[in-house]
C-alpha positions in Angstrom: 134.3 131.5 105.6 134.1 135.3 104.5 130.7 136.7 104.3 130.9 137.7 100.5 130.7 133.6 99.7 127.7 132.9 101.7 124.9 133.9 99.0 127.2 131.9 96.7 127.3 129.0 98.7 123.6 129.1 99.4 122.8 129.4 95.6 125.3 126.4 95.1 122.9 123.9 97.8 119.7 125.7 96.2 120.5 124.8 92.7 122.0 120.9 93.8 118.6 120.6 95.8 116.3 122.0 92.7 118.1 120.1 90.4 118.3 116.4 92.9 114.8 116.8 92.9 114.1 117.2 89.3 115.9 114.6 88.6 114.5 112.1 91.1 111.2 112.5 91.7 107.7 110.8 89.1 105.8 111.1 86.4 102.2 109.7 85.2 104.2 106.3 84.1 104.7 105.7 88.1 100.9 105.6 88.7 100.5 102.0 89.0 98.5 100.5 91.5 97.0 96.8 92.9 93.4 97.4 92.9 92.8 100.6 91.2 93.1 100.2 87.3 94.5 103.9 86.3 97.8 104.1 84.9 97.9 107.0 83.2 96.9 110.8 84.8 94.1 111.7 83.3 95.0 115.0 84.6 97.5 117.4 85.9 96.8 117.8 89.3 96.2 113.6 89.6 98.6 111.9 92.3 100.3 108.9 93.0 97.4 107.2 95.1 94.4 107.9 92.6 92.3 106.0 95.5 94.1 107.3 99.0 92.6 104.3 100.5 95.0 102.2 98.6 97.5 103.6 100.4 97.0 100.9 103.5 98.2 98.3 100.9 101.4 100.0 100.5 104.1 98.0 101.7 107.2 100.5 101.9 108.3 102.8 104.9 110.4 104.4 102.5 110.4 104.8 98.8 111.8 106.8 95.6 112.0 106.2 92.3 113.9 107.5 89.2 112.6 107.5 85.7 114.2 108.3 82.1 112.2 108.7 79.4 113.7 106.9 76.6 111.5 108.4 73.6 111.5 111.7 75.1 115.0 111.6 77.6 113.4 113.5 80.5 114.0 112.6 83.8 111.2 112.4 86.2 110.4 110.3 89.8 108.6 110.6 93.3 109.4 109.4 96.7 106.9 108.1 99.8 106.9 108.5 103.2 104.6 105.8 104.9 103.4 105.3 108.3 101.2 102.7 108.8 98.1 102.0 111.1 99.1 100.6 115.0 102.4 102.8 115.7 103.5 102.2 119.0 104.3 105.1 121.7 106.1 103.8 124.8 106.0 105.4 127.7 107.0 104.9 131.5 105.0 103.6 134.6 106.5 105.2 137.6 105.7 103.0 140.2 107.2 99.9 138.0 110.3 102.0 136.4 109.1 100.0 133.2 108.5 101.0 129.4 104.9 99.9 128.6 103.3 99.9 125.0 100.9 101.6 123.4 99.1 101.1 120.0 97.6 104.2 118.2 95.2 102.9 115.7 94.5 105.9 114.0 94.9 104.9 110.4 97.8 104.9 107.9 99.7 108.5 107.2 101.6 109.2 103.7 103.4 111.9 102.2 104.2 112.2 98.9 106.4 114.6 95.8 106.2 114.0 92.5 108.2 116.1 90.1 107.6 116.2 86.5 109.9 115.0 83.6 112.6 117.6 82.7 115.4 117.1 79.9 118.1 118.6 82.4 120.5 119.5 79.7 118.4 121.6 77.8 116.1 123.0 80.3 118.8 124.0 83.1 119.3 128.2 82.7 121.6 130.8 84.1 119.2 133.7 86.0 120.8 136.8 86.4 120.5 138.7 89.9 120.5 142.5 89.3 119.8 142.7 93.3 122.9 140.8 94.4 126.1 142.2 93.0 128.0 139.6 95.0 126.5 136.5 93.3 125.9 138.3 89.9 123.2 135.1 89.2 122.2 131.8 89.9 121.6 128.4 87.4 117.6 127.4 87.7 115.4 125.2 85.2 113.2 127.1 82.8 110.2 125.1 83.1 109.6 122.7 86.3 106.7 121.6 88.9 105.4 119.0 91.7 102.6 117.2 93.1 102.7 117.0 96.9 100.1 114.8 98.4 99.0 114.1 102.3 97.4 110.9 102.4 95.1 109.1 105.3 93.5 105.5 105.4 92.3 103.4 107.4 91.2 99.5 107.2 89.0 97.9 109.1 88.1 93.7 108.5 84.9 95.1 105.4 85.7 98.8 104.7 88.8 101.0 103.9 88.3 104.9 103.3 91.0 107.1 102.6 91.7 111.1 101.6 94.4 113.0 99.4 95.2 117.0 99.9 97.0 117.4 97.1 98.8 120.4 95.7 99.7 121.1 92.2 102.6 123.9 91.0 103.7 124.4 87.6 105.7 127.3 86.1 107.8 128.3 83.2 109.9 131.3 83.8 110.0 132.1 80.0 106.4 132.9 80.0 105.1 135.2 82.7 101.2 133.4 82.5 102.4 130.1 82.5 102.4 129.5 86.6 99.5 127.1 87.8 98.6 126.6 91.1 95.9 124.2 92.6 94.7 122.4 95.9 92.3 119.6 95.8 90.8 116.8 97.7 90.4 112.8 96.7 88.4 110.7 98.9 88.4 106.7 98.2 86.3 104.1 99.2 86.6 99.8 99.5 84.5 96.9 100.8 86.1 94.1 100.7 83.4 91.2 101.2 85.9 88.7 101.5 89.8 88.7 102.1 91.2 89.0 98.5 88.1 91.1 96.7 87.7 94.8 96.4 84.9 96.9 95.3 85.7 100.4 95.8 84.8 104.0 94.6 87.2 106.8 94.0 85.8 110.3 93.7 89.0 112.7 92.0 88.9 116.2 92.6 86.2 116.5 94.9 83.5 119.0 93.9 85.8 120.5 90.9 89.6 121.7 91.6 90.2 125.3 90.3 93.4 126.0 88.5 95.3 129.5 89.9 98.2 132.1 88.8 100.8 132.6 90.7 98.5 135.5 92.4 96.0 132.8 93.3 93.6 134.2 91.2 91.2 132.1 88.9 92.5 131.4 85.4 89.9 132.3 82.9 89.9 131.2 79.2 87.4 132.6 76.9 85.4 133.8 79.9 85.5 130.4 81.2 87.2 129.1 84.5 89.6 126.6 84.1 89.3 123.8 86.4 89.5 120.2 86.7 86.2 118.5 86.7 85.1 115.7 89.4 85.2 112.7 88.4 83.8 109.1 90.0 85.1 106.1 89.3 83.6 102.1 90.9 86.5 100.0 90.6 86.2 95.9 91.2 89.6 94.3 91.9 90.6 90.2 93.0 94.3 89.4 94.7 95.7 86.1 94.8 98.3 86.0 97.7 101.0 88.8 96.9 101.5 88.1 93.7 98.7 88.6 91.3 95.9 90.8 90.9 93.2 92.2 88.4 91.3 95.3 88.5 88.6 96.9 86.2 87.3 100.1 86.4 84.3 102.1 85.1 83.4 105.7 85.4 80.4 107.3 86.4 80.3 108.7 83.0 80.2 105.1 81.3 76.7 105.3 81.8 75.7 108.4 79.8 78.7 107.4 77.6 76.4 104.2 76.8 72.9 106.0 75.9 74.6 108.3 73.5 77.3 106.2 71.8 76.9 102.5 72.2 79.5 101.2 70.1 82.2 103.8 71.2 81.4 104.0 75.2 83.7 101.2 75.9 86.4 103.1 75.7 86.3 104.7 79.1 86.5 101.4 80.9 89.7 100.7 82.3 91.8 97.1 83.4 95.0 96.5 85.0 96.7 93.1 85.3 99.7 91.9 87.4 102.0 89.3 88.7 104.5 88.5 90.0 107.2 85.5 89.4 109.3 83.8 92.6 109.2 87.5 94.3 111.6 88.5 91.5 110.3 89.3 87.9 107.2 91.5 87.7 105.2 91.9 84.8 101.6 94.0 84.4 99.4 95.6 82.3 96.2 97.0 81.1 94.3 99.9 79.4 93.2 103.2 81.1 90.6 104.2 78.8 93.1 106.1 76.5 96.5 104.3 76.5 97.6 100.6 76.9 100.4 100.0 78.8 102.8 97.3 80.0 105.4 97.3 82.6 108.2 94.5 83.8 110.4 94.9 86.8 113.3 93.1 87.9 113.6 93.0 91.9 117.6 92.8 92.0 117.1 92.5 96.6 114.4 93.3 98.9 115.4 96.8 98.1 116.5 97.6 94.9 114.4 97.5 91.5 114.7 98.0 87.9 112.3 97.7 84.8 110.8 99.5 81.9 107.3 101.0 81.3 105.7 101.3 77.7 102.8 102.7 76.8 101.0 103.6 73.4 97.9 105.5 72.5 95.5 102.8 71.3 94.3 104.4 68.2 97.3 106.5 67.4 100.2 104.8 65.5 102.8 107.7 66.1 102.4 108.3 69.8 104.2 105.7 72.6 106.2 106.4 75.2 109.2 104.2 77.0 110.6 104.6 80.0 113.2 102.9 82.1 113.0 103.3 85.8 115.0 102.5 89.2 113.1 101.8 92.8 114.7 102.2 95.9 112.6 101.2 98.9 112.6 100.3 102.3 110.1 97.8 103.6 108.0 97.1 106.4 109.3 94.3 107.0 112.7 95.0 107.5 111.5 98.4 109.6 110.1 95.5 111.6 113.5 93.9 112.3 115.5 96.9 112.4 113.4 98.7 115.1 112.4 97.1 118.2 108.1 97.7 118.9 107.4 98.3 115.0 104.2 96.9 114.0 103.8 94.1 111.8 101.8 95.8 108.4 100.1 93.3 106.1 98.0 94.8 104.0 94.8 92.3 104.0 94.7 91.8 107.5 93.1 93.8 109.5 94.0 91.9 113.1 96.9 94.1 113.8 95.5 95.9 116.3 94.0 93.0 118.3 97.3 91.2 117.8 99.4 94.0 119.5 96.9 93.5 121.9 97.0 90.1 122.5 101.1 89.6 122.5 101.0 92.9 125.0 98.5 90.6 127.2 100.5 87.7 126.5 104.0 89.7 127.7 102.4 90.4 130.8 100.8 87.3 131.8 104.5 85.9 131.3 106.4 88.5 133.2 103.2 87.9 135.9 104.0 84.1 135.8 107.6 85.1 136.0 107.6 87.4 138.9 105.5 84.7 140.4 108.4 82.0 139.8 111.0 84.6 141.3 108.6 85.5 144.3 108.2 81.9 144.9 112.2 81.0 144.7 112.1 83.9 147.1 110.0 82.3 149.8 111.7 78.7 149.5 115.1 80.5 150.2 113.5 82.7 152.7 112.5 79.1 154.7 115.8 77.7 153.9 117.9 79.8 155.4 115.6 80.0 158.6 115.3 76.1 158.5 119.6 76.7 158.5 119.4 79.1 161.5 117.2 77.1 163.7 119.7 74.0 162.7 122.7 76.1 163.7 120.9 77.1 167.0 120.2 73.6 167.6 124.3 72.5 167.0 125.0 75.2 169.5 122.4 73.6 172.2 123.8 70.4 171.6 127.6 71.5 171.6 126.3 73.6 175.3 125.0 69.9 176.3 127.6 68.0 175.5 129.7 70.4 177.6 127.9 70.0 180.4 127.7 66.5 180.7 131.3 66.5 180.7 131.7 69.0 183.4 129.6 66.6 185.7 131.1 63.1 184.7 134.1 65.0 185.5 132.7 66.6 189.2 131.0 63.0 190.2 135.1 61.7 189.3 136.5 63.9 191.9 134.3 63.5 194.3 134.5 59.8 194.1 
């Protein structure tokens, strides 16, 4: 390949990767959740696991999902990466020239992108580079951005707590101010009394998330620094089995809400229903103190899904939204089948660990009792063929007799 092609080439994967990702990756439709009822972001830098400790009910190694917006025709989506809780490490006893397992409960790990709606046709742009005469330019979109989101949990049988780092990036290159940055921190909270009931807290943007340039420098607004606010929300939620749930959730701020304005305070509550129909048709909804919203999915296999998302401002006629979307995911439980030693994830049980325990107790006693078996089938051939020696030795004795005799039958003969 000549040289001059290589910052044409580059700018070619740079552009396909930009533009893959704009087109693949979520918007605030995708926030929907079991036990946390928040649908909508209420803000920019919100992310896909409002409550991080939700995350250990998450039941997909892999996932991404694409999303067109039908009333506005932007594409939008996000993709997951999920470890869960009990990985296993194996490693090698020397003296036994064996593989033995390991669990590491250390809690459930997540990373995930979300990348916000763009309407490709009209947004995609042609830069010009004054600095590389070779290329002359390269194509970018005007206006684009991502969440990005680390995420830890861990479940125990009565409490799960979780944490999101979270970064936010927004820019428009046709406006030199318009570049946001921001880092924050989400921390999440359940007790779950009994199996299928969760009473959790979620505290967003822990002690108030700043918004940046793209300096880093505090954005002020009529000598005011922008930021997003904490905000606490206690959240009640009931599962039946795997396929229904409700959730209801109140803010912190209900309560002043309530003293000042009675009659208009129950607006900030928020509900989410769900369920599910023969593991195929899914249909939810709910309100999130601004918008109600519905959602039905179609699961085509175990994985492979498409639906559509609506959603409409409650007390606004004019404003809804539509979108159509497509899942791809890869479950646990086929990462189960697929590679030998993965755990078993099942996201109300919280015996995992003491179940890799007890089928690694339960290996060994076997290959004990088996090594037993094989040491005693040893020993019985061990005497057998000894028992077979000392027989042969006795043949020979007997065959030496025998011989003998006959040489003195034969002596008394002659001298007779």
């Amino acid at each position: 390949m000549k040289i001059w092609l290589l910052p044409k080439v580059f700018t070619f994967f740079g552009v396909g990767i930009w533009v893959f990702s704009s087109l693949l990756f979520a918007s605030d439709l995708s926030k929907t959740g079991r036990i946390t009822p928040m649908f909508l972001g209420s803000s920019e830098t919100d992310s896909l696991f409002r409550n991080p400790a939700e995350l250990t009910l998450h039941e997909h190694f892999l996932e991404g999902r694409l999303l067109y917006g039908v009333s506005d025709k932007k594409f939008s989506g996000s993709f997951i990466i999920h470890l869960p809780d009990n990985l296993p490490i194996y490693v090698y006893e020397g003296w036994r020239d064996e593989k033995q397992k390991m669990i590491l409960p250390l809690g459930d790990f997540g990373f995930s992108m979300e990348f916000f709606g763009s309407n490709f046709a009209q947004n995609i742009l042609w830069i010009e580079d004054k600095t590389n005469k070779d290329s002359g330019g390269y194509f970018s979109l005007a206006e684009g951005g991502y969440r990005m989101l680390f995420t830890w949990a861990k479940k125990t049988r009565f409490f799960t707590v979780g944490g999101n780092l979270k970064r936010f990036y927004y820019r428009d290159i046709r406006s030199s101010d318009s570049t946001r940055n921001a880092i924050g921190v989400d921390l999440g909270f359940y007790f779950t009394p009994f199996e299928d009931l969760y009473l959790g807290t979620v505290v967003t943007d822990f002690g108030d998330t700043l918004l940046k340039d793209g300096f880093w420098n505090p954005i002020t607004e009529n000598g005011n620094t922008l930021k997003i606010s904490q905000d606490i929300l206690i959240t009640a939620a009931v599962l039946s089995g795997q396929d229904m749930s409700f959730a209801i959730g109140v803010p912190l701020r209900f309560v002043n809400e309530i003293q000042k304005n009675p009659t208009q305070a129950w607006r900030r509550l928020s509900f989410m229903g769900r369920k599910v129909f023969d593991k195929t048709v899914e249909i939810s909804g709910g309100y999130n103190s601004k918008d109600i919203f519905a959602n039905m999915g179609l699961k085509l296999n175990e994985f492979i899904a498409i639906g559509l998302i609506g959603s409409r401002e409650l007390f606004s006629s004019s404003s809804y939204t539509l979108m159509g979307y497509l899942t791809m995911a890869y479950p646990f439980q086929n990462a189960g089948k697929d590679f030998s030693g993965w755990p078993g994830h099942h996201p109300v049980q919280d015996t995992l660990y003491h179940q890799s325990r007890k089928d690694l107790k339960k290996n060994n006693e076997r290959q004990a009792q088996q090594d037993e078996k094989e040491a005693e089938e040893n020993a019985y051939k061990e005497v057998e063929e000894e028992l077979n020696e000392q027989l042969k030795e006795i043949q020979k004795k007997k065959q030496t007799l025998k011989k003998i005799k006959k040489k003195e039958a034969i002596k008394k003969e002659l001298d007779n």
